[in-house]
C-alpha positions as CSV (number, residue, x, y, z in Angstrom):
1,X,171.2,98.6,139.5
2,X,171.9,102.1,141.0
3,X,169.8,104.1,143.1
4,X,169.2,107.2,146.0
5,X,167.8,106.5,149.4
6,X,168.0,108.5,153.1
7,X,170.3,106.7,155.1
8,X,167.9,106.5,158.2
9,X,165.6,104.5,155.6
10,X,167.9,102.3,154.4
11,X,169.6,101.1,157.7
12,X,166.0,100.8,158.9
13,X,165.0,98.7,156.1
14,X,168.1,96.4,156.2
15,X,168.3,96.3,159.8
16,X,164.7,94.6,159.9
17,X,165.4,92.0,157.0
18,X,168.3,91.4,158.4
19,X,166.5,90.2,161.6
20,X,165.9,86.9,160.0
21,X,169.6,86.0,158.5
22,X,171.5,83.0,160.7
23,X,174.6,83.7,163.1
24,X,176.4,81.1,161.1
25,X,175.2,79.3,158.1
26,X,177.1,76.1,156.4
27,X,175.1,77.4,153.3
28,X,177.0,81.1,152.7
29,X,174.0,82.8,150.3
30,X,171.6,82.2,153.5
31,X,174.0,84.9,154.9
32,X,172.5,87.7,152.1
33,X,170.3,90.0,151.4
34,X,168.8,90.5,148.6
35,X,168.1,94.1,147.1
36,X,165.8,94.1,144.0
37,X,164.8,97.4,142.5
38,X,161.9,98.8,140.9
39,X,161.4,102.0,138.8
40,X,158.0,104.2,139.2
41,X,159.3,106.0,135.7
42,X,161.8,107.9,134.2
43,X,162.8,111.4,134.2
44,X,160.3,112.2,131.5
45,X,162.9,111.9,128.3
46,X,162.3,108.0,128.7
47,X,166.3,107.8,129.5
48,X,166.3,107.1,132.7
49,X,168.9,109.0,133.6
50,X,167.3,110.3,136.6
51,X,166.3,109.3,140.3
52,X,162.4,108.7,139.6
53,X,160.4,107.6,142.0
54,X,160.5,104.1,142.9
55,X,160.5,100.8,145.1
56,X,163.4,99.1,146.8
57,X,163.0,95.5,148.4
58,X,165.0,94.0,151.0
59,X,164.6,90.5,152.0
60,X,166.6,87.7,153.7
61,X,165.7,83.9,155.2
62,X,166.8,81.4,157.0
63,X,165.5,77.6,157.3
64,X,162.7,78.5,159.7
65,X,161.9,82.5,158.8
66,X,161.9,85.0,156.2
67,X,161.6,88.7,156.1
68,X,160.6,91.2,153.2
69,X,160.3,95.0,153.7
70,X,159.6,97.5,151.0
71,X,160.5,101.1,151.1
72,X,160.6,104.5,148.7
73,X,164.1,105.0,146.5
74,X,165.0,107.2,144.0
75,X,165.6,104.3,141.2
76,X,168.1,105.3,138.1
77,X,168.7,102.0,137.4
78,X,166.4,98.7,138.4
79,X,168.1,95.8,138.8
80,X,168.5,92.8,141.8
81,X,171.8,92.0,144.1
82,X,172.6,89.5,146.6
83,X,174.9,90.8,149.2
84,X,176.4,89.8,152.8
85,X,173.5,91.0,154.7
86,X,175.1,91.6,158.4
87,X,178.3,93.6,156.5
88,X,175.6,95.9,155.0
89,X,174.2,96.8,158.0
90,X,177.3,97.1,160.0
91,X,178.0,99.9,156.8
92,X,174.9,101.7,156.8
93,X,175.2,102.0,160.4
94,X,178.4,104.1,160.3
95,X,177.2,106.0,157.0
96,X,176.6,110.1,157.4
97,X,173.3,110.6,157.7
98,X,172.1,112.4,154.2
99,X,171.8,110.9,151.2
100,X,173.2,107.2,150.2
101,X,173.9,106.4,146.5
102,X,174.2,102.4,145.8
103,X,175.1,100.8,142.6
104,X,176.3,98.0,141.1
105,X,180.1,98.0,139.5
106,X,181.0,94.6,137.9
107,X,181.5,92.2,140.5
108,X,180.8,95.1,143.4
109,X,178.4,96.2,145.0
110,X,178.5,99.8,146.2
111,X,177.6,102.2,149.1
112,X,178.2,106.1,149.6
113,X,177.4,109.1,151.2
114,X,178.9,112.1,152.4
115,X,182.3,110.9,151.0
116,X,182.2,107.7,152.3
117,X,182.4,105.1,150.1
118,X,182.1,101.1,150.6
119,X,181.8,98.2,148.5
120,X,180.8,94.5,148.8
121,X,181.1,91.6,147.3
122,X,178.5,90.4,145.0
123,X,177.2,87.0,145.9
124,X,175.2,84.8,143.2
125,X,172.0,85.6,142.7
126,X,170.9,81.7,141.0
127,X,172.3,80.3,144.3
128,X,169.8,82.0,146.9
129,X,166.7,80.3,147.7
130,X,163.4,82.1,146.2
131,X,161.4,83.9,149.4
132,X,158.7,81.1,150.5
133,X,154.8,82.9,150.1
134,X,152.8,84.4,152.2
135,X,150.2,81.5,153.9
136,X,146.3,82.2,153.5
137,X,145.4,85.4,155.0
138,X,142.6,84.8,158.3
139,X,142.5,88.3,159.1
140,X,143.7,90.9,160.9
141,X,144.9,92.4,164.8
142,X,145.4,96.0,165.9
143,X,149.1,96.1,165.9
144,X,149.8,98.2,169.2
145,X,147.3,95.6,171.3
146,X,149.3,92.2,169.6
147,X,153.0,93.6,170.2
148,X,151.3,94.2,173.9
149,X,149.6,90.7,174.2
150,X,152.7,88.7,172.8
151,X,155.0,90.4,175.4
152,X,152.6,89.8,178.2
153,X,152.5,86.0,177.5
154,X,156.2,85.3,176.3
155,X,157.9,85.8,179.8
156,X,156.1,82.4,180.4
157,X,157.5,80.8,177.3
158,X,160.1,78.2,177.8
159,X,164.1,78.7,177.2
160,X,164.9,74.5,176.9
161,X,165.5,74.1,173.0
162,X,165.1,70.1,174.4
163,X,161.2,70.5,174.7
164,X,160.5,73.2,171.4
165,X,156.9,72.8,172.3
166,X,157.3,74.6,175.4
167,X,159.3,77.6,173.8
168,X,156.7,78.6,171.8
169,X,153.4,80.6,171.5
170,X,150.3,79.4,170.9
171,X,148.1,81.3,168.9
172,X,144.2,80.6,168.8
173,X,141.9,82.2,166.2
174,X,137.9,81.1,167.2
175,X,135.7,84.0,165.5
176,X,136.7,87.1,166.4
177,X,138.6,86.3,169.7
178,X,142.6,85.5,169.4
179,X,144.4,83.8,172.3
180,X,147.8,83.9,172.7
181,X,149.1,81.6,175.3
182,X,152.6,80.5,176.6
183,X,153.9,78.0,179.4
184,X,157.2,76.5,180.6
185,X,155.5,74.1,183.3
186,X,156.2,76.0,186.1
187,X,154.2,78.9,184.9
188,X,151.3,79.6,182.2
189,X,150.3,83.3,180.6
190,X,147.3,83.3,178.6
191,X,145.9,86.6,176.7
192,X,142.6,87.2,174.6
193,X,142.3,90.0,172.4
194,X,139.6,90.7,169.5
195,X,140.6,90.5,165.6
196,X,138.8,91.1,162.5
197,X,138.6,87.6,160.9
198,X,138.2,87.3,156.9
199,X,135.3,85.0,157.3
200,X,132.9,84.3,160.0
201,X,133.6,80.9,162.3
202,X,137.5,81.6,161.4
203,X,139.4,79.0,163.6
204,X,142.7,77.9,163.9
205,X,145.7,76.3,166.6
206,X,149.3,77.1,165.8
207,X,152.6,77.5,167.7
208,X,154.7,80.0,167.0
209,X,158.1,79.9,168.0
210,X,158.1,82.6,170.9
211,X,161.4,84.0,170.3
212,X,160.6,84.8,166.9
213,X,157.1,85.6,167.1
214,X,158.3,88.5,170.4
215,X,160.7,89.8,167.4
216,X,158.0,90.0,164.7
217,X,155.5,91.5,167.0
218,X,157.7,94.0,167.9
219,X,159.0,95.3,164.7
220,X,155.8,95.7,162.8
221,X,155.2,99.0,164.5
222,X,152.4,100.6,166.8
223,X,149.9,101.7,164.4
224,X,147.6,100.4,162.2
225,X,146.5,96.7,161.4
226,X,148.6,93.6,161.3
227,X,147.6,91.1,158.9
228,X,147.7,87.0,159.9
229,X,148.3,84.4,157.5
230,X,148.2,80.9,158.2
231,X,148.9,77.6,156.6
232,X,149.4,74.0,157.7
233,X,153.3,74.4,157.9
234,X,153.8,78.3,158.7
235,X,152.3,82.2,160.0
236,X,153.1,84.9,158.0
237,X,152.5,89.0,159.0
238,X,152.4,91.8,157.0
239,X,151.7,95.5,157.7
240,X,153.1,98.4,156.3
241,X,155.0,97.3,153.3
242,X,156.8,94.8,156.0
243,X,155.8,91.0,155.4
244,X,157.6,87.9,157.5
245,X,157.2,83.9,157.7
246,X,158.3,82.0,160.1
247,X,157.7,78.1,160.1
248,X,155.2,76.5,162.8
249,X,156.5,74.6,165.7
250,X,155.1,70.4,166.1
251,X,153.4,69.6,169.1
252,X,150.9,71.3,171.3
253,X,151.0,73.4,174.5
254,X,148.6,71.6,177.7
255,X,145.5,73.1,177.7
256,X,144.9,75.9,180.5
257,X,141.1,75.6,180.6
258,X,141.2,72.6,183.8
259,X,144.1,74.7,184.6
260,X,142.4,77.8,185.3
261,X,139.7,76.6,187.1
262,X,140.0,77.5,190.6
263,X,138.0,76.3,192.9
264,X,137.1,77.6,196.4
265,X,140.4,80.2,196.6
266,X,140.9,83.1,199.0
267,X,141.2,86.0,197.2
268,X,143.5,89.1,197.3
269,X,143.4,92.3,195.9
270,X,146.9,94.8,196.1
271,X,147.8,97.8,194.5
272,X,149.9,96.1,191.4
273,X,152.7,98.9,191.4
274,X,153.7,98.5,195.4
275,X,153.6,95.0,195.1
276,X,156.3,94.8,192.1
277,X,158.1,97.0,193.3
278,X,158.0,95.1,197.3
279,X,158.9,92.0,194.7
280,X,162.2,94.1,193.5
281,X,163.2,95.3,196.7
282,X,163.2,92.3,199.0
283,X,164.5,89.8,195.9
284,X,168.2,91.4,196.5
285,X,168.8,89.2,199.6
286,X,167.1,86.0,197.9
287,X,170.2,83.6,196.8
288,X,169.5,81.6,193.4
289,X,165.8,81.1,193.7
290,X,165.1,81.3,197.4
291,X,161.7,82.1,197.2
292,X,159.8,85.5,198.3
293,X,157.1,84.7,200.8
294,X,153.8,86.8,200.8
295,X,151.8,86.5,204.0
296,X,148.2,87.8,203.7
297,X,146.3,88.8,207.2
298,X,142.4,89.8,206.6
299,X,142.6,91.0,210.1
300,X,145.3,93.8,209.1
301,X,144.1,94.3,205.6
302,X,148.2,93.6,204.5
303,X,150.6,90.8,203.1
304,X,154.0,91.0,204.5
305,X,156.4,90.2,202.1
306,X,160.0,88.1,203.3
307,X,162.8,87.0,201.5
308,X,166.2,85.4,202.7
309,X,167.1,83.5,205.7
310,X,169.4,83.6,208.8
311,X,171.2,86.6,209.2
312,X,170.7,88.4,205.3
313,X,166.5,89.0,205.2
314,X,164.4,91.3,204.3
315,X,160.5,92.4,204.7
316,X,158.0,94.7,203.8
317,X,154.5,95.2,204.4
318,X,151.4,96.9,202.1
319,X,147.8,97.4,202.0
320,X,145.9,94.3,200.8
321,X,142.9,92.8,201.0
322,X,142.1,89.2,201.5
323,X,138.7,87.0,201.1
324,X,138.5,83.6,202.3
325,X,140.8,82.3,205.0
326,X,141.8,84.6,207.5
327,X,145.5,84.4,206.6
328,X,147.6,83.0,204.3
329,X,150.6,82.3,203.5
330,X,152.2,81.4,199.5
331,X,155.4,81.7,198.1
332,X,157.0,81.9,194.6
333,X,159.7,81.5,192.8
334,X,161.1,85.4,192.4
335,X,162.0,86.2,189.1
336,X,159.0,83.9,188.0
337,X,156.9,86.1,190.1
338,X,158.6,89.6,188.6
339,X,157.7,88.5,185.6
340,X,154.5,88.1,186.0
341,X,153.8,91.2,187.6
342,X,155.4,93.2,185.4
343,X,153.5,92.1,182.4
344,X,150.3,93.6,184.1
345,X,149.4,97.9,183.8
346,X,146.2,97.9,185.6
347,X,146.4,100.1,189.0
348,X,145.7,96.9,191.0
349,X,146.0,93.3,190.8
350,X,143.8,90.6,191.9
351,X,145.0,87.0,193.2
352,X,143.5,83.7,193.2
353,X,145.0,81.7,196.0
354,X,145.0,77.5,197.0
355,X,147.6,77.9,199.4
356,X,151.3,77.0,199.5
357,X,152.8,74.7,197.0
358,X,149.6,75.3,194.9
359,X,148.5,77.3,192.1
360,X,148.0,81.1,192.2
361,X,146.5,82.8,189.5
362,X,147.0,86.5,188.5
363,X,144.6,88.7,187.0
364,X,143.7,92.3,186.7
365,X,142.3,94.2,189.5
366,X,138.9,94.5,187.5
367,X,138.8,91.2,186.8
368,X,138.0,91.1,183.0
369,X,140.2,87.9,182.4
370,X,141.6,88.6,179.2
371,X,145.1,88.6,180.7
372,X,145.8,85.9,183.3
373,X,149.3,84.8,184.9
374,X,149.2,80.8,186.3
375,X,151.9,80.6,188.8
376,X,153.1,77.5,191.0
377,X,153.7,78.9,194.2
378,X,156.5,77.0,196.5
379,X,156.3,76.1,200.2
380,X,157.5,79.3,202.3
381,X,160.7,78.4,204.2
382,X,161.1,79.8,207.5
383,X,162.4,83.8,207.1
């Protein structure tokens, strides 16, 4: 194997199959990457002694993912290796940028540019597990509005590795609507978003680990469409030459529906940017998870917002406008509540409200529901 590649590409490439390879591994291969090349042609002599245009592909895997990205290379000589994947990206990161020529010598594997010249171990190639396939395709999700919808629900997600079901994602295909929907108990973000479904009545239930599904989402860039594959035992993406797996939590997340359902609340409207930032500033004198206390007045057209007790407070008031009771007076859980507001971008936000120590549910200030934040609010304390 030996061929040319731009060092931005390369570090790019590896650093996104790399993504998927395990801290620490009992089974050392798991710890590579494998680099198989492909040539477009030769240099028109039928030698191949030149860089012709051609394909290199990274990929990597774990026991529940797998990654796969393929990028342009000058190819002289096609070939596969199996190499430590996180030592090749640690090298490519501190290559010269210009031109990187890679090869395999015997037993090594090597990398240069510029002068600088590494080389890695070869691991065996009979030894690392084949890449597992890409489920049934169901269709496919503008890119820029998924990454956007899986980052507005995963702040819900929960961390407790104890309940799985809770740290992941769950995501909904019926027709041509996706739902992406995440929920820790104590909190519950739900997001709808249209997709173009392979065949009418499409419908499916998964969850997605949220961890990995925020990573995935992320990396498959902002342009373009996103293809979603799914089986029985795992999802699988693909857009622009880049194509992941990752294998399908058990269980199932409660269902938000009854949740939702509010009836009879007081609602308030506030301009969303104010309040977060309100949120920020009066959170520094909340120990552990004091809670911030919003106090709505219809009379004033405000909500008051306090946080700390006895000697270390701190308050602040903003326009708002409240339906329903005449005042009222919730309170939440801080950094539950930051969270929450920051995954909103609308210029105002509107909030269904029970009262203390009940539910409070967030949407945007026009209302649309596609993006909705449940929130158990707490019982003010006295401020």
């Amino acid at each position: 194997m030996e061929f040319r590649i731009e060092r931005s590409a390369l570090t790019e490439a590896v650093s996104w199959a790399a993504r998927v390879l395990p801290v620490r591994s009992p089974v050392p291969v798991l710890g590579g990457l494998l680099l198989d090349t492909e040539s477009g042609g030769t240099d028109g002599d039928g030698a191949g002694d030149g860089a012709g245009e051609g394909r290199l592909r990274i990929s990597g895997l774990d026991y529940e993912a797998s990654a796969r990205i393929d990028v342009e290379a000058g190819v002289l000589r096609p070939g596969k290796v199996l190499v430590m994947g996180r030592r090749l990206l640690d090298i490519c990161k501190v290559l010269p940028d210009g031109p990187v020529e890679c090869a395999v010598e015997g037993s090594r594997f090597t990398v240069s540019g510029d002068g600088a010249r590494f080389g890695l171990s070869v691991l065996p190639l009979a030894d690392h597990p084949a890449l597992p396939a890409l489920p049934q395709v169901r269709g496919a999700v503008d890119a820029e509005l998924f990454a956007a919808a899986v980052a507005d629900v995963a702040v819900a997600a929960g961390r407790d590795d104890t309940l799985p079901a809770l740290t992941g994602i769950r995501l909904g295909l019926d027709g041509d609507t996706m739902t992406l929907a995440a929920t820790d108990r104590y909190r519950y973000a739900v997001r709808t978003l249209p997709w173009k479904a392979t065949a009418p009545g499409e419908s499916a239930d998964v969850l997605v680990s949220a961890r990995r599904l925020t990573e995935i989402a992320r990396s498959l860039g902002r342009s373009g469409l996103v293809s979603v594959a799914l089986d029985a035992g795992s999802a699988g993406f693909e857009h622009a030459g880049m194509r992941t797996t990752v294998r399908l939590l058990e269980g199932r997340l409660p269902r938000h529906e009854k949740l939702f359902a509010m009836e009879g609340p007081s609602l308030a409207v506030v301009d969303r940017a104010r309040l977060t930032e309100a949120v920020k500033r009066v959170s520094v004198v909340a120990d552990g998870d004091s809670p911030v206390q919003m106090t709505f007045s219809r009379a004033d057209a405000s909500v008051t917002l306090r946080a700390g007790y006895e000697d270390d407070v701190a308050s602040q008031r903003l326009p708002a406008t409240l339906e329903g009771d005449e005042e009222l007076t919730v309170a939440f859980n801080p950094a539950y509540l930051a969270d929450a507001l920051a995954s909103f971008t609308g210029p105002a936000l509107r909030l269904q409200l029970l009262g203390a120590g009940q539910r409070a549910l967030i949407t945007d200030g026009a209302g649309t529901g596609t993006h909705r934040h449940l929130l158990m609010s707490v019982r003010p304390q006295l401020v």
